[in-house]
C-alpha positions as CSV (number, residue, x, y, z in Angstrom):
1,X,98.4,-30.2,198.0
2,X,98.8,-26.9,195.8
3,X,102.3,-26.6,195.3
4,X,102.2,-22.6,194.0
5,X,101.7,-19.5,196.1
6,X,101.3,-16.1,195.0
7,X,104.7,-15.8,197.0
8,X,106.2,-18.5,195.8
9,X,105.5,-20.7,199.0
10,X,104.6,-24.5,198.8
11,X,100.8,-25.3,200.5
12,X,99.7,-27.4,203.2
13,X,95.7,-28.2,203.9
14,X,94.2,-29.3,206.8
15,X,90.8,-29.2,206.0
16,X,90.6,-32.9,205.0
17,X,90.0,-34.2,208.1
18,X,87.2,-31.9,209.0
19,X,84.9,-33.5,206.1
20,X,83.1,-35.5,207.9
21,X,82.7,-33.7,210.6
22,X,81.1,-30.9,208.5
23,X,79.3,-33.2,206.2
24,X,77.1,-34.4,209.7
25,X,77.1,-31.2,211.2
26,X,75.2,-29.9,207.9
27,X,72.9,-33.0,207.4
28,X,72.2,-32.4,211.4
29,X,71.2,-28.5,210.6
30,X,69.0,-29.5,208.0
31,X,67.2,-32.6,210.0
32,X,66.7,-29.8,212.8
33,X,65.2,-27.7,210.8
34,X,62.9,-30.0,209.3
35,X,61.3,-31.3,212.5
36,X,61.4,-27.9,213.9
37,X,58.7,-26.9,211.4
38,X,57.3,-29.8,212.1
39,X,56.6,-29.4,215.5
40,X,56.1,-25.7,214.9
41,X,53.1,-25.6,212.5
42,X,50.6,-24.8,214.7
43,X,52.7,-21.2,215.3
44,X,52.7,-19.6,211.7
45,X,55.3,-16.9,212.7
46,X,58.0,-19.6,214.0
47,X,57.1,-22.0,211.4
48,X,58.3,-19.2,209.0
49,X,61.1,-18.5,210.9
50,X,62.4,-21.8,211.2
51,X,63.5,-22.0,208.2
52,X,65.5,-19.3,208.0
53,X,67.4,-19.8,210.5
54,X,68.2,-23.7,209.7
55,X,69.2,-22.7,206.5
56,X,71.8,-19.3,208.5
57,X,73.0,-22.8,210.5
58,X,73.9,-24.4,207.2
59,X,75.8,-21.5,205.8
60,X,77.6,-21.1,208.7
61,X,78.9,-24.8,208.8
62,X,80.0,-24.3,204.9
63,X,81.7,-20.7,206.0
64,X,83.9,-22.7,208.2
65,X,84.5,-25.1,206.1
66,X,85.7,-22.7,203.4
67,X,87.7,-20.6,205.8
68,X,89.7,-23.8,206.3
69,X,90.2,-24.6,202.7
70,X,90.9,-21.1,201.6
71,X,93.5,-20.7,204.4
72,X,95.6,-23.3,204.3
73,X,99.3,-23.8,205.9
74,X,102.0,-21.9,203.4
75,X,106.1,-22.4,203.4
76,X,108.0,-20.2,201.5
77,X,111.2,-18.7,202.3
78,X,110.7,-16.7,205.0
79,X,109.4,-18.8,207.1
80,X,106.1,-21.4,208.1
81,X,102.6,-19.5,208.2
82,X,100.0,-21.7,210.1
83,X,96.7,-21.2,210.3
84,X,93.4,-22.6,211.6
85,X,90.1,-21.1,209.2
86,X,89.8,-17.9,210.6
87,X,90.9,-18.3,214.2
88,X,94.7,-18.2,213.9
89,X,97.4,-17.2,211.9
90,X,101.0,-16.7,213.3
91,X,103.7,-17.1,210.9
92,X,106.9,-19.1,212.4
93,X,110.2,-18.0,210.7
94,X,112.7,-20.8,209.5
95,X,115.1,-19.5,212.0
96,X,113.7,-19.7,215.0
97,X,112.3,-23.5,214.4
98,X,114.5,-25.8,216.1
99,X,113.3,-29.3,214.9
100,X,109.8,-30.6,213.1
101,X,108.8,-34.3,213.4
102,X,105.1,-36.1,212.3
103,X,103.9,-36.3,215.5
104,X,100.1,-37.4,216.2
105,X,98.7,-36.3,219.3
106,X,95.1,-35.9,220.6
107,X,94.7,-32.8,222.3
108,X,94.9,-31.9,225.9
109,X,94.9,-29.5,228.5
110,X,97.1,-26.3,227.0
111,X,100.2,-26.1,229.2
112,X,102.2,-22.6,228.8
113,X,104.2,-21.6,225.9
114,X,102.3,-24.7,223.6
115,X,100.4,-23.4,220.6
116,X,98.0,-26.0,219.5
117,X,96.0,-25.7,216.1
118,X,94.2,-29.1,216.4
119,X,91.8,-30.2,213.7
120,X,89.0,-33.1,214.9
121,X,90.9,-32.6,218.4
122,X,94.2,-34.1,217.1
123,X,97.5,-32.7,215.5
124,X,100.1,-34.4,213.3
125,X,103.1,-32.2,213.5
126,X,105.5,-30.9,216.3
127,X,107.8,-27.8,216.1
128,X,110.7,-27.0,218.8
129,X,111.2,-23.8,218.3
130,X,114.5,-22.4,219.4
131,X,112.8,-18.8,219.7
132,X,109.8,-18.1,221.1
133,X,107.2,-16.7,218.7
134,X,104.1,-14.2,219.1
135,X,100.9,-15.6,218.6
136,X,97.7,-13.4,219.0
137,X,94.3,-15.2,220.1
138,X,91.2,-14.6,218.8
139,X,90.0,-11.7,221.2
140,X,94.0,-10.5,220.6
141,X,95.7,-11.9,224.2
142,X,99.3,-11.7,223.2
143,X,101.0,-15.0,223.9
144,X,104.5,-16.2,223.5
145,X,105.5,-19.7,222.0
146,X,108.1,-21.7,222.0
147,X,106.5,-25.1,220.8
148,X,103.8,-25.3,218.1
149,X,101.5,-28.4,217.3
150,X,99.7,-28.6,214.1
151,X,97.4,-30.6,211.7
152,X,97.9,-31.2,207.9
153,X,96.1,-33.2,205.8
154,X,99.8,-35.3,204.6
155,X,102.6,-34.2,207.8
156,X,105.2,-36.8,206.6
157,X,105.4,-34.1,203.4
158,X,105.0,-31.1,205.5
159,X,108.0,-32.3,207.7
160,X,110.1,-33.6,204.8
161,X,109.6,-30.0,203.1
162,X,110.5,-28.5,206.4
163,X,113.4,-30.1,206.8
164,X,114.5,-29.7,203.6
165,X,113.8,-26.2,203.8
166,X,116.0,-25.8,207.5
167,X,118.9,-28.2,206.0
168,X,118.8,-25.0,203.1
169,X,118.9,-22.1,206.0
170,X,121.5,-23.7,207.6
171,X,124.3,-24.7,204.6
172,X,123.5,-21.0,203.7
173,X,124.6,-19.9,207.2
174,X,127.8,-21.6,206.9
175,X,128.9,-20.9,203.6
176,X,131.8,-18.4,203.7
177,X,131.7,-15.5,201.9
178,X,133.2,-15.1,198.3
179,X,134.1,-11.3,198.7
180,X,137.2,-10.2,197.2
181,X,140.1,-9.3,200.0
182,X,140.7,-5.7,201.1
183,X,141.5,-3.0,197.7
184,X,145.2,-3.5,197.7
């Protein structure tokens, strides 16, 4: 876990978990490949082809892979940016979040007003929000959200800096105001 942002914010990954999972979809793309030549020597122009387009499939694995790592979960004080690669990215402001607890779930059928950014089909962290929140799809469906489910690669010190970060939001609520009186 970086803990420097170029706004200050502590960040979460969640690409950890997706290692493996990339590491055989890769090694998958390149035995495809190679027995597709195989098979497809007879026909110079596929055989050449091929290639090509096993070696497209492995760049796109390593894209997604990178969009993961490069975008990872950030807390600063403002409020809790998720993200998933490429695919989402709705930012959750302290105020609104009601409670965070390590949670691990596999995923299920999305029910309304859930938000699920699942990694290997499984999340590790729960937020109640007391506000709903926007979140845009992909193909930009507007869609409101008022409890959001999350992977990170370490949740117990995603939710400890949440909580710390709430317990902070709320003592600054209820401090009372040092102004001076009315001018007398």
């Amino acid at each position: 876990m970086r803990t420097n942002w170029a706004g200050g914010g502590r960040v979460f990954g969640y690409a950890r978990a997706r290692r493996a999972m990339v590491a055989g979809s890769a090694l998958a793309c390149v035995l495809e490949t190679l027995t597709m030549s195989v098979l497809l020597r007879d026909w110079p122009v596929l055989h050449q082809v091929v290639p090509v387009l096993g070696l497209f499939a492995v760049a796109s694995v390593a894209a997604l892979h990178a969009a993961a790592v490069a975008r990872p979960h950030v807390l600063d004080t403002q409020g809790l940016r998720l993200r998933r690669a490429a695919r989402a990215d709705v930012v959750v402001p302290l105020g609104h979040i009601a409670s965070a607890q390590g949670e691990l779930r596999a995923a299920r059928r999305r029910a309304d007003g859930e938000l699920d950014l699942t990694v290997g089909f499984r999340t590790s962290v729960t937020l109640q929000l007391a506000e709903p929140v926007t979140h845009f799809t992909l193909l930009g469906r507007r869609r409101e959200v008022d409890t959001v489910r999350f992977h990170a690669d370490d949740a117990d010190r995603v939710v400890a800096a949440l909580q710390a970060r709430l317990e902070a939001v709320r003592r600054a609520r209820t401090v009372p105001s040092t102004s001076p009186g009315p001018p007398g």
